[in-house]
MDAnalysis code that builds the backbone (N, CA, C; Angstrom):
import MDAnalysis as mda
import numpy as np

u = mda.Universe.empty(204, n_residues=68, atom_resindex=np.repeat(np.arange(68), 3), trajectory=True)
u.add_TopologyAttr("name", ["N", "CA", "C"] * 68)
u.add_TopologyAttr("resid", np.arange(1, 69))
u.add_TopologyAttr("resname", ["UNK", "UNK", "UNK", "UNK", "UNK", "UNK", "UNK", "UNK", "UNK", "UNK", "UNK", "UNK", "UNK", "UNK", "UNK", "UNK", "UNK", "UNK", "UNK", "UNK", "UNK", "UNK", "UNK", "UNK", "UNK", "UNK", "UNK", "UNK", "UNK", "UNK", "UNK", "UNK", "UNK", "UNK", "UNK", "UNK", "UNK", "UNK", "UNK", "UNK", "UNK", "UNK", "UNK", "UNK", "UNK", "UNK", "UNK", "UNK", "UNK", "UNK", "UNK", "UNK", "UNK", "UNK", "UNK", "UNK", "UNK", "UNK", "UNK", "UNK", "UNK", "UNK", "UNK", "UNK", "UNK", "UNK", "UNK", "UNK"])
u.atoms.positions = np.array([
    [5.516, -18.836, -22.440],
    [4.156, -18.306, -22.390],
    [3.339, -19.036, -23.453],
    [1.883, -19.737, -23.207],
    [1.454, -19.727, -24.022],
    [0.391, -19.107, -25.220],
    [0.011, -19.618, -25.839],
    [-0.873, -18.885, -27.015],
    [-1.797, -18.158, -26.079],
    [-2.635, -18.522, -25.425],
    [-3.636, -17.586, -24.410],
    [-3.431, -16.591, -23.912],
    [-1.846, -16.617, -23.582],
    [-1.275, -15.991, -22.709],
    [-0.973, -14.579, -23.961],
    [-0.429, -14.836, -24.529],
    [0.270, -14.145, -25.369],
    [-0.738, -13.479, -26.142],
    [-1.744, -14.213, -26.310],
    [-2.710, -13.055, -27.520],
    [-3.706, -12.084, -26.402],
    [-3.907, -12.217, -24.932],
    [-4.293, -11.422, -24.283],
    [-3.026, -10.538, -23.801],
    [-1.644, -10.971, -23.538],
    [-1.151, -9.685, -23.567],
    [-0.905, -8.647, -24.546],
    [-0.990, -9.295, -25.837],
    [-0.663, -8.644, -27.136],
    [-2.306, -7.845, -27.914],
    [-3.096, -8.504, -27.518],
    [-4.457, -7.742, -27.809],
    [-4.189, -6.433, -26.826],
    [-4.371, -6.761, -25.483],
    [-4.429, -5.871, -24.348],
    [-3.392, -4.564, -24.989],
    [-2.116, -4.877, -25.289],
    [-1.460, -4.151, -25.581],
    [-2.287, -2.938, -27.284],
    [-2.638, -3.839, -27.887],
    [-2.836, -3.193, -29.200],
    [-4.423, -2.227, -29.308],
    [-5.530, -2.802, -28.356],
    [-6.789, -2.465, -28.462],
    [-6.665, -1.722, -27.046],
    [-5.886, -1.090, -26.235],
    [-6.086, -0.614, -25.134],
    [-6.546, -0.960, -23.958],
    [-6.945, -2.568, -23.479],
    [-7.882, -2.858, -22.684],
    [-7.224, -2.450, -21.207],
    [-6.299, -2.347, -20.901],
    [-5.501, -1.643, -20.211],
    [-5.781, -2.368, -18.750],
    [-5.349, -3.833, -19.310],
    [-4.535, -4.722, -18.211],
    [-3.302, -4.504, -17.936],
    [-3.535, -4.536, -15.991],
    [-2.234, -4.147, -15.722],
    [-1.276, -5.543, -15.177],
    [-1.580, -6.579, -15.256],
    [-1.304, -7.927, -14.687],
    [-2.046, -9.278, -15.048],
    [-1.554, -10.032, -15.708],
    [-2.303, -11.082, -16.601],
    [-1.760, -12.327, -15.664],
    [-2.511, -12.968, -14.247],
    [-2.740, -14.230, -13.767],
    [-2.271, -15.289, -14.513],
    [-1.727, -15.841, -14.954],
    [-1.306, -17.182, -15.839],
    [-1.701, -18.412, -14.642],
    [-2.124, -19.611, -15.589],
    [-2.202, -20.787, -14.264],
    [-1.483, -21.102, -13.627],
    [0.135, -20.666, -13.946],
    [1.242, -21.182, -13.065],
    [1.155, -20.454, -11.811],
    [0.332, -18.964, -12.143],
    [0.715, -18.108, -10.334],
    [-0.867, -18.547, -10.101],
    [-1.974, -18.542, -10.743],
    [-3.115, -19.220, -9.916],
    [-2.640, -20.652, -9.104],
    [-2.081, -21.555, -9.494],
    [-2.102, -22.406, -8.234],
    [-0.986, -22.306, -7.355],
    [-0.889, -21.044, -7.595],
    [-0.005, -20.622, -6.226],
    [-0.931, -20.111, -4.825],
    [-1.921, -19.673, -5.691],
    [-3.073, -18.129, -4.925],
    [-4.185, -19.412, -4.587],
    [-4.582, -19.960, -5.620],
    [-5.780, -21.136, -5.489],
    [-5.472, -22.509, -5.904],
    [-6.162, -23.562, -6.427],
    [-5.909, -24.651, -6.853],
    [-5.426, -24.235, -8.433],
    [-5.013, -26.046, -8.777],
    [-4.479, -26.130, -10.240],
    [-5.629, -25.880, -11.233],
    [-5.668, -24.995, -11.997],
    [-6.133, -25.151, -13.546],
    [-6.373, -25.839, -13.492],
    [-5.296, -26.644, -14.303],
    [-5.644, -27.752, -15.019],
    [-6.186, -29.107, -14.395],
    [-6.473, -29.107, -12.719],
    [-7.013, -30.376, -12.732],
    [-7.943, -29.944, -11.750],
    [-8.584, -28.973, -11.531],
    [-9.445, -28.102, -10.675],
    [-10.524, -27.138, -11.548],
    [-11.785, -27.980, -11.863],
    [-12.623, -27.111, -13.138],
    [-13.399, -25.533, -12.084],
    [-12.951, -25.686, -11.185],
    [-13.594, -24.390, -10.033],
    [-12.660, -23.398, -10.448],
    [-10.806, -23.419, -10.750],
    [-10.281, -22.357, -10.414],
    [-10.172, -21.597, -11.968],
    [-10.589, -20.501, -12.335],
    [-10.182, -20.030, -13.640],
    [-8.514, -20.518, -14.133],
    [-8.801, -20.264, -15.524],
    [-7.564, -20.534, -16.356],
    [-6.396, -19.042, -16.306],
    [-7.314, -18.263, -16.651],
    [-6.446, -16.628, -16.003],
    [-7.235, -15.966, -15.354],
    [-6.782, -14.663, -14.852],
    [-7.644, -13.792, -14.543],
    [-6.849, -12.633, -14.912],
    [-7.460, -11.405, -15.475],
    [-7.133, -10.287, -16.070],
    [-7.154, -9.230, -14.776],
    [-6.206, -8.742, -14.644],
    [-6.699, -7.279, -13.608],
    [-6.509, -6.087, -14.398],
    [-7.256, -5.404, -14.206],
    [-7.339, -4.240, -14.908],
    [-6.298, -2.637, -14.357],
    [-6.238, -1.866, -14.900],
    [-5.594, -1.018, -14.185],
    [-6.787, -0.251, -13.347],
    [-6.189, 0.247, -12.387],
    [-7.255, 0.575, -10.994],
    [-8.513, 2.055, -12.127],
    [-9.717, 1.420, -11.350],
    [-10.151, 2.387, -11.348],
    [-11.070, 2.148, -13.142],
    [-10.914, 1.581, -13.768],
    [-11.584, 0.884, -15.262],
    [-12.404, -0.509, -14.909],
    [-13.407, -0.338, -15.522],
    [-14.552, -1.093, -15.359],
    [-15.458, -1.107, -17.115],
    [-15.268, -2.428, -17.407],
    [-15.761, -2.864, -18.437],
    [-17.227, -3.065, -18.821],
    [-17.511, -2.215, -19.436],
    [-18.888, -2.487, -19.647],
    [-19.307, -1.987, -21.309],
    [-20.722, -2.364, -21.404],
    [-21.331, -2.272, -22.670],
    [-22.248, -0.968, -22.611],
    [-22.766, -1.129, -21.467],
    [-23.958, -0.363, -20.965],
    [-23.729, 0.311, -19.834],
    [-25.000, 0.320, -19.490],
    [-25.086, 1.437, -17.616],
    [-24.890, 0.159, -16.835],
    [-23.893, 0.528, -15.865],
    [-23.182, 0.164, -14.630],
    [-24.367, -0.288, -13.722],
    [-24.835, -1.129, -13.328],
    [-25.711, -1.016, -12.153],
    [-25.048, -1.607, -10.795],
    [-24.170, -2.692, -10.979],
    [-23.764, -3.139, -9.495],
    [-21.856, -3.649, -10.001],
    [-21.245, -4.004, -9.391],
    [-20.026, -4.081, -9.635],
    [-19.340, -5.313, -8.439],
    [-18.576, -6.490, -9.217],
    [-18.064, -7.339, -8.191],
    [-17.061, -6.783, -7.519],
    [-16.872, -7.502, -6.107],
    [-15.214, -7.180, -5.576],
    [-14.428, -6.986, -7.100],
    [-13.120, -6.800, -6.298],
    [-12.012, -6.948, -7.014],
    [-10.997, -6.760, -6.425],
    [-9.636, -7.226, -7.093],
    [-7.947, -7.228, -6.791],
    [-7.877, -6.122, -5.795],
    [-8.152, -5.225, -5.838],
    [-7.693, -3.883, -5.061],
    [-7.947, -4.000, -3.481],
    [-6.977, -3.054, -2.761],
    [-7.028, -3.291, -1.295],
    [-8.303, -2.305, -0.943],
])
């Protein structure tokens, strides 16, 4: 695992952000293209546990997401 990898599972773990599945680039270019030689596909993607939605403020619109 690397450093990226590891300080978002280890933050996630310590500050509560309450990821339930941390994307690494090795399973993104399974799902989409490579990371590393594809500047379109993110480096991770965080999923959250169902039902949590990150915000600062008031909610006004909300993207898809992971969920069926």
């Amino acid at each position: 695992m690397n450093f990226v990898a590891q300080y978002l599972t280890e933050t996630a773990q310590t500050q509560g952000l309450r990821i339930a599945q941390l994307l690494t680039p090795s399973s993104l270019k399974e799902l989409y293209q490579d990371p590393a030689t594809d500047s379109r596909t993110p480096d991770f993607i965080a999923l959250s546990d169902h039902g949590v939605i990150y915000t600062t403020g008031t909610k006004f619109a909300e993207h898809g997401d992971f969920s069926n």
